[in-house]
Structure formats: structure tokens, C-alpha cells
C-alpha positions as CSV (number, residue, x, y, z in Angstrom):
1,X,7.4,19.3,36.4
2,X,4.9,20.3,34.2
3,X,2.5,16.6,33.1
4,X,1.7,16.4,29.4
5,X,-0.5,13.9,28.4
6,X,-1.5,12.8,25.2
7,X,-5.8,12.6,24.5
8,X,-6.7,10.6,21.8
9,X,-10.1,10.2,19.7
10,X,-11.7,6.8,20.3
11,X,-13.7,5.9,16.9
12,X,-17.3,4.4,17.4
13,X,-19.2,2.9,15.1
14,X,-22.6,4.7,13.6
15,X,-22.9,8.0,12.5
16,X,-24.6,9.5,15.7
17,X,-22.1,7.9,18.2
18,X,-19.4,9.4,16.0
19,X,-20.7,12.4,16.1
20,X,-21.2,11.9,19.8
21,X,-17.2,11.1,20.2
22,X,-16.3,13.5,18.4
23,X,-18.4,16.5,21.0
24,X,-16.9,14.2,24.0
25,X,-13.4,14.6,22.5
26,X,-13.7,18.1,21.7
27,X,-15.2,18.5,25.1
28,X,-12.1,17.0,27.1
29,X,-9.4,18.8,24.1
30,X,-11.0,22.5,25.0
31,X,-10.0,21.1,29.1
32,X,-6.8,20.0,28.5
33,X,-5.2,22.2,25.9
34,X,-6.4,24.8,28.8
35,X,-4.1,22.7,31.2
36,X,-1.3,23.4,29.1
37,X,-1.2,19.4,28.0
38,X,-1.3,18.0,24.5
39,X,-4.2,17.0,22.4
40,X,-3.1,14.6,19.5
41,X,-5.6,15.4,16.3
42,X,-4.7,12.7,14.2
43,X,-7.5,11.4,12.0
44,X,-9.7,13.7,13.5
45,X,-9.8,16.0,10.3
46,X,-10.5,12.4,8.4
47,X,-13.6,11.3,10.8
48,X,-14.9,14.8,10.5
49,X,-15.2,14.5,7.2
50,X,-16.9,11.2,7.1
51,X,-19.7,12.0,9.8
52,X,-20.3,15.1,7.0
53,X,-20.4,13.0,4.6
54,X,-23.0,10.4,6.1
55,X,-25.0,12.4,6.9
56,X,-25.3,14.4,4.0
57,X,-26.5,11.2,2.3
58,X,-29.0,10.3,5.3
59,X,-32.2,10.6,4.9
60,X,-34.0,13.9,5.4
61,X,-35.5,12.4,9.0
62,X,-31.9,11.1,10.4
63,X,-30.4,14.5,9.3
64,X,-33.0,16.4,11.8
65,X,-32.1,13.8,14.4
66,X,-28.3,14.2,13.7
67,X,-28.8,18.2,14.0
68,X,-29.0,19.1,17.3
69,X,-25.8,17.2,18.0
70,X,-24.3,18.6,15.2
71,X,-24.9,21.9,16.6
72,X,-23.3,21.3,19.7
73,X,-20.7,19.9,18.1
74,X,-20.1,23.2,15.9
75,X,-19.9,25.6,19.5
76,X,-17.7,23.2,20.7
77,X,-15.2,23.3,17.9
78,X,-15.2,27.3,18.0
79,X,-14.8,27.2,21.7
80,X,-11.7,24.9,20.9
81,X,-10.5,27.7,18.2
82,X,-10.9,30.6,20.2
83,X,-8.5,28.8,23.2
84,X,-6.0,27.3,20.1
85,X,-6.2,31.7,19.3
86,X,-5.6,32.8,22.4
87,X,-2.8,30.2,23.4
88,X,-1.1,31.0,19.9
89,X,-1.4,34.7,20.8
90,X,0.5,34.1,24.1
91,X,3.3,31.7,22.8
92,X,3.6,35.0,20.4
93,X,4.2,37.4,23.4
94,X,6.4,35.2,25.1
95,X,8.7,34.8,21.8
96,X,8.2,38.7,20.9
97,X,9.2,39.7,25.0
98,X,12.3,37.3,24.4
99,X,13.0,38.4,21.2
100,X,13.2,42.1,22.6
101,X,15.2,41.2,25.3
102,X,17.4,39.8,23.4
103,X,17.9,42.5,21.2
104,X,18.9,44.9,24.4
105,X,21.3,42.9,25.3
């Protein structure tokens, strides 16, 4: 039987534990969607967008101690793209293969 389980985003409070939760769930999604389990995005677009915007209006100093978590944070979500790709290109395969096969018949 193949186990899907659900991962959810745990919210913190601040902008640099946010930030931090957001790598760590990243992190564990790239894992798991590699598994062939389920990663549940909701309100991650939304918390995204509020780390973004806090610290856009942080001062010069917190930005530079926000960026190097940032930047790991920005690999992490192409890492998750490229494996969201290459899953969406095999599901593709799969359905073109069946489709084929189904037209022989």
C-alpha cells in the first residue's frame, strides 16, 4: 500500500523564525514529494508573502541579517521546483504511454 501523508507548515512568530520555517518546511516538502507523499501548501503562498514584506520594511541592518537565510531559502524553493518539474513530466509519460495504448487497442 503506498503511505501518503500530509506535511503541514507550522507558523512561528518573528520574521527570522518564519523564514526559518519556511527553509525547514521546504526542506522536509523537497523529501517527501520525492517519496511520492503529499505536501499540503496552504497559506504557504500567504506567509511567503508576509516574510517579503517585513523585511522589505526592516531596517537596512536586519535585512543583511535576514539575507543569508533568505538565500537558502531561494535554492531550496528551486530544488522543490525542479522535483515538482520532473514529477509533472513523469505523471505526463505515464498518461501519454496509457493514452497510446489505448489508442492501439
Amino acid at each position: 500500500m503506498n503511505e501518503r501523508r500530509v506535511i503541514v507548515l507550522e507558523q512561528k512568530n518573528g520574521t527570522m523564525e518564519e523564514i526559518q520555517a519556511l527553509r525547514s518546511f521546504f526542506e522536509d516538502a523537497r523529501i517527501k514529494l520525492g517519496e511520492g507523499k503529499i505536501v499540503n501548501l496552504a497559506g504557504v503562498e500567504n506567509l511567503i508573502a508576509s516574510v517579503c514584506r517585513e523585511v522589505q520594511q526592516a531596517p537596512q541592518k536586519q535585512q543583511q541579517i535576514f539575507l543569508p537565510e533568505l538565500s537558502l531559502l531561494i535554492e531550496l524553493l528551486g530544488s522543490y521546483e525542479l522535483e515538482l518539474r520532473k514529477i509533472q513530466s513523469e505523471i505526463a509519460k505515464k498518461l501519454e504511454s496509457k493514452a497510446g495504448s489505448n489508442d492501439n487497442s
